[in-house]
N, C-alpha and C positions, 0 to 999 in steps of 0.2 A: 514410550514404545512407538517406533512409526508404521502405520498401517499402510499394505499393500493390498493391491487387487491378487496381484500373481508377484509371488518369489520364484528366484533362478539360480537353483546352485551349481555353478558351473557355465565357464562363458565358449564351451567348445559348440558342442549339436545345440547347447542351453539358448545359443544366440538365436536361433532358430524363433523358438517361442515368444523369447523375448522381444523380441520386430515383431512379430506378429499381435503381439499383446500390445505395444506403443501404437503397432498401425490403428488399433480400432481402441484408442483414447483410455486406455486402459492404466492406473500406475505400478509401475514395476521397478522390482530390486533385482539386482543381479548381483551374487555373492560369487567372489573368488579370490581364492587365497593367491590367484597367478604360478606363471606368469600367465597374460591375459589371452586368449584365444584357443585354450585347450589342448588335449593330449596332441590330436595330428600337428596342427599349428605349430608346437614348440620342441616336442622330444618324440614324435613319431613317426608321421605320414612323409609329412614335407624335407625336415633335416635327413632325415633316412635315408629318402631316395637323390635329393639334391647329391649328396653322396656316391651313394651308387651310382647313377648315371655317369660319374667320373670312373667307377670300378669298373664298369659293362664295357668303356670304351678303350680301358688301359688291356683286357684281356684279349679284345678283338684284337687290336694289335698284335697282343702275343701268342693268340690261333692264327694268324693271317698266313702263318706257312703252309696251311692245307689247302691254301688258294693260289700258290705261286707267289707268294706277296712277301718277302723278304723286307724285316720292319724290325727296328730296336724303338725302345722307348729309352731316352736321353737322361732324362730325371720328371720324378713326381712332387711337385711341389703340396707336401702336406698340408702346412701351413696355412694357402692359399686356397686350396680345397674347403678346407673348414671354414676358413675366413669368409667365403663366400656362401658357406651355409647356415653359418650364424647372420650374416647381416640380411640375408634372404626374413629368416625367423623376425628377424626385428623389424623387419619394414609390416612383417604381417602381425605382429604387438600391435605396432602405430596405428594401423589402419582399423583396428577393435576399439583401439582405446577412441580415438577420434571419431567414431561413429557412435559410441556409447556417451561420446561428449557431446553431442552436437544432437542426441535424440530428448524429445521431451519429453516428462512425463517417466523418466528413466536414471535409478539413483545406482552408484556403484559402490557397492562394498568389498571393499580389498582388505583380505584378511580370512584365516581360517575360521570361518563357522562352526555354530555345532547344532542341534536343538536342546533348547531347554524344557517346549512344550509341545502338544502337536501345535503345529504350523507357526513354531514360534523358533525362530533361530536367533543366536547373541552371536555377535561378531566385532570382537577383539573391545567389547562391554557394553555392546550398545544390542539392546535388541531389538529385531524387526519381526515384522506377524503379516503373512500371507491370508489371503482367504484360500486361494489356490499353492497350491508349493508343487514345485518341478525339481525333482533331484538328478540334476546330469552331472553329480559331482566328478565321475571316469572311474579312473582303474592307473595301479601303478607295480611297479615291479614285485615280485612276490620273490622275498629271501629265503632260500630252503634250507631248515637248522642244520647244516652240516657242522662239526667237529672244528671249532677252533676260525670260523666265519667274522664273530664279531670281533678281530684284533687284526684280521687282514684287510688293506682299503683294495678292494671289488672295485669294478665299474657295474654300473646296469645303463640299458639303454638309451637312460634320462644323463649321469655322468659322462658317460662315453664322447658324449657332444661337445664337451668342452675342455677335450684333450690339444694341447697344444703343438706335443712332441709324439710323433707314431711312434707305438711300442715296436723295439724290435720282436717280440715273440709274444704270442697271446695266448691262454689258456680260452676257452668258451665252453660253460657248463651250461648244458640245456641241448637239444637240439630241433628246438622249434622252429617257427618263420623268422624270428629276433636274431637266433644263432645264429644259422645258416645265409641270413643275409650280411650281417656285419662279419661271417667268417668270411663271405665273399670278398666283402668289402678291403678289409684289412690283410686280406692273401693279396688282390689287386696292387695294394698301396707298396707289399714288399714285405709284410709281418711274416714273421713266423708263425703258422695258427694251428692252435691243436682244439679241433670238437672233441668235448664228452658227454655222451648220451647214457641216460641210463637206461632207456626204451631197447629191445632191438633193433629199432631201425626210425631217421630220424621223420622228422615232420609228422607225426600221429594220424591227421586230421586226412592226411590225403592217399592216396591208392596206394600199395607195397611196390607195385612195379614203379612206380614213379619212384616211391623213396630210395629205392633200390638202384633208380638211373641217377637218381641225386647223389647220394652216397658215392657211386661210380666216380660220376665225374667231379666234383667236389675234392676227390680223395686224389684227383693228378693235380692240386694246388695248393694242400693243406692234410694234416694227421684227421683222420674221422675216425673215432671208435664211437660203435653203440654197443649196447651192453654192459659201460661202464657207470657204476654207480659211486662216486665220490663221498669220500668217508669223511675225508680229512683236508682242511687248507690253514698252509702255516706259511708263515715269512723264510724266505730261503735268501740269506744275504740279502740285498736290492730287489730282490723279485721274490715271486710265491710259489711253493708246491703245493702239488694237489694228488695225495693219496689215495688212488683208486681200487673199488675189487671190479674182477673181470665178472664173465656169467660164467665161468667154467672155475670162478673160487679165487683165478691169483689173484696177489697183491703188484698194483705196479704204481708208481709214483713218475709225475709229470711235473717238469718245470718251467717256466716264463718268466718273463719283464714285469705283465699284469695279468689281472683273472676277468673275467666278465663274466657276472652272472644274469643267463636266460634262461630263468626255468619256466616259466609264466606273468601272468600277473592277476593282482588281487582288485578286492572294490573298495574303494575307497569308502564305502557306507558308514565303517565304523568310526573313520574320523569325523564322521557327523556326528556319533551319537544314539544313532536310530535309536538305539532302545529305550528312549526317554519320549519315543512317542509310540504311535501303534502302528509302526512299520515294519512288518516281520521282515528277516531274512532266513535266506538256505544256510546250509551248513560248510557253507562255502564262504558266507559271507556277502551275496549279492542277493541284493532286494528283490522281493519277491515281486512279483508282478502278474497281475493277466494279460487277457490278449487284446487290451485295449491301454496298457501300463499303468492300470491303475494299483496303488498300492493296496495292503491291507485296511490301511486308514482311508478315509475319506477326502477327497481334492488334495490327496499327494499323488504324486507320482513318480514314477522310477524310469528314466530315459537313457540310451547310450550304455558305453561299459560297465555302469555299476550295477545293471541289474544280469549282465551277462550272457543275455541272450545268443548273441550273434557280437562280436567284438571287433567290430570295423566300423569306420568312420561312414561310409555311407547306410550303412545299416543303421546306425548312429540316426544319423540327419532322415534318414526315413521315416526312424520312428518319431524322432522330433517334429517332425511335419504331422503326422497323423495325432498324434497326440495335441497339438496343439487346437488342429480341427477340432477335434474331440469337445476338448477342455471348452476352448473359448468360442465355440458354435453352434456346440450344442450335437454334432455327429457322434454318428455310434459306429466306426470303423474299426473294424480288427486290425493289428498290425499284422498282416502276413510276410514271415521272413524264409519262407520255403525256397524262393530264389532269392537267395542274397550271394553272388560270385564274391571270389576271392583269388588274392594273389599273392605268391610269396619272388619276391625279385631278388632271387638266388641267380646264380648265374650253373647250370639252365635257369630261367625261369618256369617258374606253375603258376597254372588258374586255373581253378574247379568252379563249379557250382551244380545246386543238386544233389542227389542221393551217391553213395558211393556203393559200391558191387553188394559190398557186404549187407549194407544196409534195404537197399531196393531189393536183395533177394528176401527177406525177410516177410514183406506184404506183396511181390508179385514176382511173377514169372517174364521172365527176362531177354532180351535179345544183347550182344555184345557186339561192338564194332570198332575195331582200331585201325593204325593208319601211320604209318610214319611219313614225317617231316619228309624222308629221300623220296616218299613214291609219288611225291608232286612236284613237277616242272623247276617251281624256286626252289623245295628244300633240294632239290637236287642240285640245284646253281649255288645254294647255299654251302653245300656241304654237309649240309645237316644229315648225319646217318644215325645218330640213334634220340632224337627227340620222337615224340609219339603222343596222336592223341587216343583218348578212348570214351565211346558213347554204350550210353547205357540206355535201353528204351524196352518197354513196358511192350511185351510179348503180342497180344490181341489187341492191343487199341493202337501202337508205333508210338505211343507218345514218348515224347523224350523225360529222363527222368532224372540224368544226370550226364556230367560232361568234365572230361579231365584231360590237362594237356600239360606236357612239360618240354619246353622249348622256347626258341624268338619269339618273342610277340605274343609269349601263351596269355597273359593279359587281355590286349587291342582282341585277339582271334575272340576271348573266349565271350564278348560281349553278342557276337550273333545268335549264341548259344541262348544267352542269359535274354535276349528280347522275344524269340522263340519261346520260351517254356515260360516265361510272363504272358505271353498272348496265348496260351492256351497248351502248347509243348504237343502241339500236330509236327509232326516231322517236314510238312506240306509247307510251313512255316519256313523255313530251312531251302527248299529247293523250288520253288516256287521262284524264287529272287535268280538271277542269274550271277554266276561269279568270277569276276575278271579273270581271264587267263594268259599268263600264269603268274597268278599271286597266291601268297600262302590260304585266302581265307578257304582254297580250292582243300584246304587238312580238314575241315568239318565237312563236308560233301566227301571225302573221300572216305572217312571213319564211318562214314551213315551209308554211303554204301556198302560197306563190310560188314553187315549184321550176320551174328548168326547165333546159335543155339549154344551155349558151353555149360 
């Protein structure tokens, strides 16, 4: 058995720790079953959006009539699209594997792990023992038992990426950020794309009115139903249906080329193992953790998506960072993920971060402030008449508590937000700064001037 200082399951946010564990002479394993550089790296952040930004620009084009701008798009080269975001992903392979080569004191195990004992993992017969053990092993698509699933081939997020040939018509089951971004995507490219949500209304996580402007516009480039909960998927000639009931009882059935399933996704925990040591999980499946990520056991701990806190790659690598302080320094830091923003690159796009109405009204009393994209100088040069932001602040003290935008740029804007209520969420924060005019970041001073009572 070969003895480590620190094991790494997982080489996405895991890389984090593991540098820091070789910086200060430390010997470390880093176990991954690949490919090497984790969920963003390979089937999430990076392919996704490399992607999209080719769908965001094929659609400008085809809004350019509300600008006077008369514009055909000539042809989409699929092929080249993908081509280009597959070799993207490989070059960022190259660059993990080659830095994992080239570090000392730094051994690489490829190959699915599991434990055999606490802090003892086998990996494909050989086994290695941590004194410390890091589990960033992620999160991967979660398959919902629908009727007749396992003899249809599905895409999920991870498959999708290495389609060759764009479907002419898509089904999309789910209607989370995964959906509605690849519905984006593949409406852009020219598919036929039908969302089915089983929720009322899509995206869960973020304000109604926004879902609600999503939905909107989403629905002038593609079928959206929510309220649809899907019973049945079977093979229909070359392509698949997908047997739905509505919320009002009917039956209706939908056909495609392919299906892509986005319903969520799960942790990977269990492909470890866990329960061969004394690392509890929820009932969900993701490792339990404190506010420092340590596990149930002792010098384990649970980082990144599989413990499921916050499931984004920068939340990821934040907690990777403090935990490693923690671990290998001897610091007692909380992970605080209270402002962790977020963004789903739908076209509109959203960023949140912070509390949302429902939530803030629960422990405090409230002020509300919105603002549309039209009632500032650019969105008004833009065109933009129905994106909108909306600020949410804490009644007697003005602090800000949350912040929600769906439009251009609602990403790049909503970062003023999110360094604001990091520095303390005084409003003062915010306007204090002066801001160019006229540029959009003029929708956060204009939303925070509109507070009021509702």
């Amino acid at each position: 058995m070969k003895e480590y200082d620190v094991v790494v399951i997982g080489s996405g946010c895991g890389m984090t720790i593991a540098d820091e564990a070789v910086g200060h002479g430390l010997k470390v394993a880093v176990v991954d079953k690949g490919p090497l550089g984790g969920t963003c790296l390979n089937l999430g952040c990076i392919p996704s959006k490399m992607l999209i930004y080719a769908a965001d620009r094929a659609v400008e084009i085809q809004e350019a009539g509300k600008l006077g701008i008369e514009a055909d798009i000539k042809r989409i080269n699929f092929g080249l699209i993908m081509d280009r975001m597959r070799r993207s992903v490989k070059g960022g392979q190259d660059y993990v594997r080659r830095g994992i080569g080239e570090a000392k004191n730094l051994d690489l195990h490829e190959g699915m792990g599991h434990f055999v004992a606490d802090h003892t993992i086998e990996v494909d017969g050989q086994k290695i023992r941590g004194e410390k053990v890091f589990i960033a092993s992620g999160s991967r698509p979660f398959i919902p038992p629908i009727k007749g699933v396992e003899v249809v081939a599905y895409l999920t997020n991870e498959t999708v990426l290495q389609l060759e040939q764009k479907p002419e018509s898509l089904i999309i089951i789910g209607g989370g950020y995964i959906a509605v971004e690849y519905g984006h995507f593949f409406a852009a490219m020219g598919t036929r794309v039908t969302i089915l949500e089983m929720a009322d209304r899509l995206v869960l996580a973020e304000e109604p009115e926004i879902a609600d402007l999503l939905k909107k516009q989403l629905s002038r480039r593609m079928e959206v139903y929510t309220g649809a909960m899907a019973e049945e998927v079977k093979k229909n000639g070359d392509g698949v249906a997908v047997a739905v009931k509505t919320g009002d009882g009917q039956k209706r059935e939908f056909t495609a080329q392919r299906i892509l399933m986005a319903v969520g996704r799960r942790s990977n925990a269990d492909l470890l193992k866990v329960e061969n040591t004394g690392v509890q999980t929820d009932q969900k499946g993701f490792i339990k953790v404190n506010e420092y990520l340590e596990t149930s056991k002792k010098n384990i701990f649970g980082v990144g998506d599989v413990n499921g806190l916050q499931m984004f790659t920068h939340a990821a690598n934040r907690q990777a960072g403090v935990v490693a302080d923690n671990a290998l320094h001897g610091s007692r830091t909380k992970v605080d993920l209270s402002v962790t923003p977020h963004a789903v690159y739908s076209h509109p796009q959203i960023a949140s971060v912070g509390l949302t109405e429902e939530k803030a009204r629960k422990d405090h009393q409230i002020l509300l402030g919105r603002a549309r994209y039209f009632s500032v100088a650019k969105g008004e040069a833009m065109m933009e008449e129905e994106g909108f932001a909306k600020a949410i602040v804490e009644k007697k003290s003005r602090r800000l508590l949350g912040f929600h935008i769906i439009g251009p740029f609602a990403p790049e804007l909503i970062q003023e937000v999110t360094n604001a209520m990091a520095s303390g969420g005084q409003m003062e924060h915010i306007f204090n700064g002066m801001h160019i005019h006229p540029a959009l970041n003029e929708l956060i001073e204009a939303a925070l001037g509109n507070l009021e009572e509702v």
